[in-house]
N, C-alpha and C positions, 0 to 999 in steps of 0.2 A: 566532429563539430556538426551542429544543425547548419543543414542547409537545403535548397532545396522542396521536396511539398511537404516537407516535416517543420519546417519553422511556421508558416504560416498556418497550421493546425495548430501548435504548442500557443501560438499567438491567440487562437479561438477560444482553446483551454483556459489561460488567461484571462482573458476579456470576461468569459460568462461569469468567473469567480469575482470576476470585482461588477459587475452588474448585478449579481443576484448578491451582495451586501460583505463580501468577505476584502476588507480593505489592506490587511496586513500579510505585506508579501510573501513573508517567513510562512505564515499559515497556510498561504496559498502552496507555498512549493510542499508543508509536508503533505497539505491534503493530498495534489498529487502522489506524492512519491507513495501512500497509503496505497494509492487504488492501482498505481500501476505494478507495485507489489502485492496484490491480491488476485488481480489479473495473470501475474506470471505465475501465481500457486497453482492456480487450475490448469494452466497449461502444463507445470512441470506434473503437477497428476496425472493429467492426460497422454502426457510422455512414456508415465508409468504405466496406467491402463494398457496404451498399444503394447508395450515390451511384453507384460504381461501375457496377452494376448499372443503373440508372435511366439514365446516358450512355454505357452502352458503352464506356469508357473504363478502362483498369488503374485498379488503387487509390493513391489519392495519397496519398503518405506513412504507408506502413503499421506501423503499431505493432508489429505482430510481421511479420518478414521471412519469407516460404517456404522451404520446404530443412529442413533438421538443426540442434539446437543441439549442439554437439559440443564443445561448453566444458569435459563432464564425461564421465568415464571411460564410459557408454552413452549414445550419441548420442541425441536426440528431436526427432522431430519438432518447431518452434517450435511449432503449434496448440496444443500437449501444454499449453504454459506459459498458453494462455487461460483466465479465470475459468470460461468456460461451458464448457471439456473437463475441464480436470482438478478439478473439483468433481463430477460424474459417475465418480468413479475411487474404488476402494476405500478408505480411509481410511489403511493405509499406503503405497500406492502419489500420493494425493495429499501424504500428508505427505514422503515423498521429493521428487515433480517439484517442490512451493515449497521444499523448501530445499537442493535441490542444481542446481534450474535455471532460477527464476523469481527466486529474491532475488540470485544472479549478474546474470541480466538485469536489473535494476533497478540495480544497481549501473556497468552498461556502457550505460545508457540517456543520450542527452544526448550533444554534443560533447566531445570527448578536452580535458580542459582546463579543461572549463567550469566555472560555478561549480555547479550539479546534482553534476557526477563527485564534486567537495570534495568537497560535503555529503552526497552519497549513497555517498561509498565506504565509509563506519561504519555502511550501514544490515544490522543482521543479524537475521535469525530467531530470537526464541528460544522459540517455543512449543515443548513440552517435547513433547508425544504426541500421536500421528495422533488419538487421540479428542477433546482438548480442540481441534482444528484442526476435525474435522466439523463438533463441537458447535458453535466460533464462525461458521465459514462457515455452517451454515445459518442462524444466528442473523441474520447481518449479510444474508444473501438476503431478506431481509424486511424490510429496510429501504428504502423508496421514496428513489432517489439523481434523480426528476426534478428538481429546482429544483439550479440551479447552485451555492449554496451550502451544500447543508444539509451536509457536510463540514465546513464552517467552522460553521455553526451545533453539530454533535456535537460539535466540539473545545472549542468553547465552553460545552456543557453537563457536557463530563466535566471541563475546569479546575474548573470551580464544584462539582464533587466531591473534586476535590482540597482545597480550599480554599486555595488559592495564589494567587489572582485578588487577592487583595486586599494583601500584601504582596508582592509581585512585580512587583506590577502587568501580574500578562499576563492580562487579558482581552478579548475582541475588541472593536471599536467597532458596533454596530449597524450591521447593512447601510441604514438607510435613514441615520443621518446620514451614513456616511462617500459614499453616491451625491448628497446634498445636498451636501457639501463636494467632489464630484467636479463637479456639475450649477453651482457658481458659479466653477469654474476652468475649465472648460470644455478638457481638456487637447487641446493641437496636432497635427497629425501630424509638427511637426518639433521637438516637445517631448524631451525628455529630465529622467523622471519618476525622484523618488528618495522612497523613505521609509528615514530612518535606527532607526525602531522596528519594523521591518517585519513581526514578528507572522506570523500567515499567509498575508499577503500580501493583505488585502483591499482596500484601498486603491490596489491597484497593477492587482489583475485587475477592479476597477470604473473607472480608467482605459482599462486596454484596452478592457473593452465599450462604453464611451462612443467610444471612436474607432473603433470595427467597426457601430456604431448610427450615427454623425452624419457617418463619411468612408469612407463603405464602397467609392465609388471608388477612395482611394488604393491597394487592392490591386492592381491593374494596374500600378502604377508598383514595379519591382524595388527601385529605391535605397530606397525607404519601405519594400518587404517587408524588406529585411537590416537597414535600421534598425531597425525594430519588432522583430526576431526575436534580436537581437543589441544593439546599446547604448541602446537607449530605457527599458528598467526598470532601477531598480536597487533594491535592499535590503538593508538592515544591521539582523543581532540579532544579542545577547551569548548565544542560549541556541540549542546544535547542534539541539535537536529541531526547533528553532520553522524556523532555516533550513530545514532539511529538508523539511518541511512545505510551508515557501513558496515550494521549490525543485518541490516534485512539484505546488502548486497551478497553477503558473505554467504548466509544461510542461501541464496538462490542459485550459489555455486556450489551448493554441497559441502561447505564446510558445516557443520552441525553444530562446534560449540568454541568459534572464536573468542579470543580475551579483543575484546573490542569496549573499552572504557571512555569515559566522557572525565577527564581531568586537563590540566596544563603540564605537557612532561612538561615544563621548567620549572617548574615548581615544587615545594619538598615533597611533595608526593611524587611526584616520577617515577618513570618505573624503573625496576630492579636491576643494580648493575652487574654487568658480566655475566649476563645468564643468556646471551642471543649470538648468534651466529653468522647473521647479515641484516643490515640494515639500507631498505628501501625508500629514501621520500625525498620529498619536495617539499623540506620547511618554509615556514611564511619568513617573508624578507621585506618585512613592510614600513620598520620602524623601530624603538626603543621600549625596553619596559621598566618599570619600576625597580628599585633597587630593590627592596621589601617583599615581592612577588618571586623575586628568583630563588632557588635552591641554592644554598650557602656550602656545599659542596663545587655547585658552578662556580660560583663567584671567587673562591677559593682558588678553581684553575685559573681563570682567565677575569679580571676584573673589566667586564663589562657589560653595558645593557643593551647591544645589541644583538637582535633575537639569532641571524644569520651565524654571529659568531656562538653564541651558546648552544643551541642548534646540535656543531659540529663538535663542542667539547661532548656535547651530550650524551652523541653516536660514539663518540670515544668507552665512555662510559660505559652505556651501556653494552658492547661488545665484549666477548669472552675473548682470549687469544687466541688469535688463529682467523675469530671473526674478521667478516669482509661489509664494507659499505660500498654504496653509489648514491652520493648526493646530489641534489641542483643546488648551486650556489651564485649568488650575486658576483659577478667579475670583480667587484669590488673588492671583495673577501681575498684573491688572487697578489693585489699589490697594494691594498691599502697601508696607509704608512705609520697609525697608530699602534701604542704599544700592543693594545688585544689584537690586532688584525697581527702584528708578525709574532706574537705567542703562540697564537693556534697553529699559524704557519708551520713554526719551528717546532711545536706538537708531534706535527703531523709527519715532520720529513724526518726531524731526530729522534723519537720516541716512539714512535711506529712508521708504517713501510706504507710512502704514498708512491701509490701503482702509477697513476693517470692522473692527468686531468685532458678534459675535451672543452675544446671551446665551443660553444652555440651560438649557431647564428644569432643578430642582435634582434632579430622578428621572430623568436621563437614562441616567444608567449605573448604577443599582440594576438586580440585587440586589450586586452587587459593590462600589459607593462612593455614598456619597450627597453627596459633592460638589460643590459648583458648579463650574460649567464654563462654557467660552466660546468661539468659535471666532475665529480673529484673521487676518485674509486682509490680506495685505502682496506689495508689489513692491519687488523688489531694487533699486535707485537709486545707492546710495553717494552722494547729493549731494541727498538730501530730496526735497521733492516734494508730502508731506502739504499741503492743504489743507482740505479737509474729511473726517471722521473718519464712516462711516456707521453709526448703532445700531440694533440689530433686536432687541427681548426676544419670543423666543420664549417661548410662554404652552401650545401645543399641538405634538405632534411623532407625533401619530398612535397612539399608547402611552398606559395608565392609566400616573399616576406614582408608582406602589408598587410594592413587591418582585416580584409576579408579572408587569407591563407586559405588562397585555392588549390588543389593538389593539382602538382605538375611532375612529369616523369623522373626530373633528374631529383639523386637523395646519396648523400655520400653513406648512408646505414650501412649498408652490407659491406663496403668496405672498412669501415670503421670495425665493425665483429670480426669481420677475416682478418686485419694487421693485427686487432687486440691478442688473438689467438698465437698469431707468431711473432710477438712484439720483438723478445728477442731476434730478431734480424733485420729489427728498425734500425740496430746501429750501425749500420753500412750507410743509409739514407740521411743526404744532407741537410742541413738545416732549411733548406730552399724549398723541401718537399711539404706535403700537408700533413704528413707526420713524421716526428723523429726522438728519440729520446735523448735524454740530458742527464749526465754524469749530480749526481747530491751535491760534489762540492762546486761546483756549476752555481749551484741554486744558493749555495751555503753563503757561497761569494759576492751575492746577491740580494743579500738581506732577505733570504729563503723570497722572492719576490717569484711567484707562480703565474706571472702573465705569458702567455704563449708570444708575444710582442716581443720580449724582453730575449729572447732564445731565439727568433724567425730572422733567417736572413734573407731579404730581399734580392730578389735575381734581376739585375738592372742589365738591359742589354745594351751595348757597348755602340756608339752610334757616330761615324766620322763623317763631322762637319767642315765645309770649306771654310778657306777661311774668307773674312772680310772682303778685302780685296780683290778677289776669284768672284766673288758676286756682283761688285757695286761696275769693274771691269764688261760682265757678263750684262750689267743694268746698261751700262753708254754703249754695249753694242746694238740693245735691241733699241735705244733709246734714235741711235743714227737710223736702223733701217726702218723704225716710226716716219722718220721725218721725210725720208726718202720716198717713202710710200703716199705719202699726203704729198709732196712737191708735187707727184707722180697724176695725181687723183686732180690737184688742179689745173696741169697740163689739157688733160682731157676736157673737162669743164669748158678750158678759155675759150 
C-alpha cells in the first residue's frame, strides 16, 4: 500500500496533470502508468548492460536494439528513446523524441500478434506541452521504483482517488494475500495459470516469482523456457486500461508473450474450457449483470446473475481435471440461502473435491469494502472427491483491521501454509481450535452451508457463581460494620 513519502509524491504527480489541463482521471493514471513503464525499460537494459559487463558477454535481450529508429521522418538513435537520455534533453526536444519515437516503440514492443501488440496498439500520448511532461517526469524521478511492485501499489492508490474501487470493483488484492493464496497452490512448471479478473496482473506475476524462487533450474530446459514465455499465463479483463497495464506488467517480469486479453470472461466469448491447470483471482463481487450479457453455457449451470457466483462456475469450467483453484469470495457465497448460492455450493462439494476454505479477517480489503471474504481452494474432479472440507479462521493477516491497515507483527500466514501442508492431522484438532476439518456429509447435512460459524465450537469457560443468598448475606454484614464505623467516627466528633 502507499504510504509514507511515496503518497504525497504520487499526490504531486496528480496535482500537475489536472493543472496543466488533463481533467480525466482514467487518462491521468495511464499516462502514468506509460512513463513509469518507460522508466523501468531503461532500467531493466541497464541491468542488462551491467551483466553484460560482469561476463563479457553481448547483452541478452536488449530492450532498446542499436542502430537508428527510423520509424519517423528524422531518424534517432534508439539510446535517444531511453528514460536516462532523453530526460537530459531540453523540454521540447524531449517532448518530441516521447511522442514521435518512444510511444511508436511501445506500441511495436512484444511479438507481431501477440496479445501486448492488441492492447498496446491504443496506447497514445496525450500530454499536452513539453512543460507539463518535465514537470511530470521529474516528479515521477523521485519516486523509488526498488520493490517490484510499488507500480501496482501506485495504481492502487490513484483507483482510491478515483473512487471507483468500490463500485467497479477494481481494486487490487493485497500483495501478501494474493502470495498466500500463491504459497498454497504452489504453482508447477507445467502449469497453465489463468485469472479470468486479471486486474494488473498480480496474481499472475506472483506465480511467476514463485516458479523462478522454487524451480530456478527449469531454465535450462528450452521446452519450459517457450512454455513459460508463451502459453503458461493467461488473463482476462473487461476494462482496455486494466489489460494494458497487465500486458506491460507481465512483459517487465519477463514473460515475453502472455495471452493477456481485454474481453468479459462471462461472456460468450470466455475463454477456452478445460485447457488450464490452476486458477488465480480475485473476481469483482460488486453486484448483478444482465441476463443477455452472460454466457448461456453459465446460465445453463447455475441460473443466476450474480457475478460472485458465475465467477466460480466459471473457474469450474474452465479447469481441466486434476486442475486446482484459489478464489476470494464474498462470505456470502459460503451460506447464502438462494437456489444459485447452494447450486454452486453442492457443485463444488459433490462434483468436485473442495480442499478448503479460509476465512478473512472482515478488514481485509478496507479501505475499499468492508466485506467478509473467504478464500475457497478446489480441485477440478468432475466425479467428487470431497471428503473432508479444511477450515482456517484467520484472526491476524499481518495488517491493523481499519481503514488505514498498518502493518503490525502479529499474522496467522505461515501457519496457515504449514497446517495447509499437513492438513491431514487437522483431524485430531477440535473444532475449538483455528483450524479443523469437517467430514462432506457434515456439510451435506447442512444444506452444503460452508460458513466456518456453522462448524466452530465455542470454548465457553465454566464459571461458579454464588448463589443469591451467600451475597445479599455477605451485603448486611458489610452493611452492619458500615454502621458500626460511622457510630464510631461520631463518638469522636461529640
Amino acid at each position: 500500500m502507499v504510504t509514507g513519502e511515496l503518497r504525497p509524491q504520487v499526490d504531486k504527480v496528480w496535482d500537475a496533470f489536472w493543472s496543466g489541463g488533463i481533467a480525466n482521471p482514467v487518462e491521468v493514471i495511464e499516462q502514468i502508468t506509460y512513463l513509469l513503464f518507460i522508466r523501468r525499460l531503461d532500467e531493466l537494459h541497464t541491468l542488462a548492460e551491467k551483466k553484460a559487463a560482469r561476463t563479457g558477454q553481448p547483452i541478452e535481450n536488449p530492450v532498446f536494439p542499436e542502430g537508428l529508429d527510423d520509424t519517423a521522418r528524422t531518424p534517432r538513435p534508439y539510446t535517444d528513446l531511453r528514460w536516462s537520455v532523453f530526460t537530459n534533453f531540453s523540454p521540447s526536444e524531449m517532448f518530441e523524441v516521447v511522442a514521435e519515437y518512444v510511444f511508436p516503440f511501445l506500441r511495436r514492443l512484444g511479438a507481431e500478434g501477440s496479445s501486448y501488440a492488441r492492447n498496446m496498439k491504443d496506447a497514445r500520448f496525450t500530454i499536452p506541452t513539453p512543460a507539463l511532461l518535465t514537470k511530470v517526469v521529474d516528479l515521477l524521478a523521485d519516486i523509488p521504483m526498488d520493490d517490484r511492485d510499488t507500480k501496482g501499489d501506485i495504481y492502487e492508490y490513484m483507483l482510491k482517488k478515483l473512487a471507483t474501487s468500490g463500485t467497479n470493483g477494481q481494486f487490487r488484492t493485497a500483495r501478501h494475500v494474493i502470495q498466500l493464496m500463491v504459497d498454497l497452490t504452489e504453482p508447477r512448471i507445467d502449469d497453465t495459470i489463468i485469472d479470468p479478473a486479471v486486474g494488473t496482473a498480480g496474481f499472475l506475476v506472483a506465480a511467476e516469482e514463485f516458479l523462478r524462487e522454487h524451480h530456478a533450474d527449469a531454465w535450462t530446459d528450452a521446452t519450459f523456457r517457450a512454455h513459460f514465455n508463451n502459453e503458461m499465463f493467461t488473463g482476462f479483463d473487461s476494462d482496455a486500461a486494466m489489460a494494458r497495464i497487465a500486458s506491460m506488467n507481465m512483459l517487465l517480469h519477463g514473460v515475453e508473450n502472455p495471452t493477456i486479453e481485454r474481453a468479459d470472461s462471462l461472456s460468450e466469448g470466455h475463454p477456452s474450457e478445460g485447457v488450464y491447470s490452476l486458477v488465480l483471482a480475485n473476481p469483482p463481487f460488486a453486484g448483478s449483470l444482465d441476463d443477455e450479457t452472460v454466457a448461456k453455457d453459465l446460465q445453463t449451470a447455475v441460473k443466476t446473475r450474480k457475478t460472485e457466483l458465475l465467477f466460480l462456475v466459471l473457474m469450474i469450467k474452465l479447469l481441466k481435471n486434476g486442475g486446482r483453484a484459489a478464489v476470494i469470495v464474498p462470505e456470502g457465497v459460503l451460506f447464502g440461502s438462494s437456489n444459485a448460492h447452494k447450486a454452486v455450493r453442492k457443485m463444488l462439494v459433490e462434483d468436485q473435491k473442495l480442499d478448503a476454505v479460509i476465512k478473512l479477517p472482515s478488514g481485509t480489503f478496507k479501505p475499499y469494502t468492508g466485506v467478509s471474504t473467504a478464500i475457497l481452494l478446489f480441485t477440478k474432479t468432475s466425479s467428487g472427491g470431497t471428503h473432508n472440507v479444511w477450515f482456517y479462521d484467520v484472526r491476524a493477516d499481518g495488517f491493523t483491521l481499519d481503514d488505514k491497515r498498518t502493518p503490525i507483527e502479529a499474522t496467522d500466514y505461515p501457519d496457515i501454509v504449514a497446517r495447509w501442508k499437513t492438513r491431514d492431522a487437522e483431524a485430531e484438532r477440535p473444532r475449538t481450535a483455528q483450524s479443523f476439518l469437517v467430514p462432506k456429509q457434515e456439510i451435506v447435512d447442512n444444506a452444503y452451508d460452508l460458513s466456518l460459524n456453522r462448524y466452530k465450537e465455542l470454548e465457553i469457560e465454566e464459571v461458579e457463581h454464588r448463589s443469591p443468598t451467600e451475597i445479599l448475606n455477605e451485603l448486611d454484614a458489610l452493611e452492619v460494620e458500615i454502621q458500626a464505623g460511622l457510630a464510631r467516627l461520631r463518638e469522636m466528633l461529640a
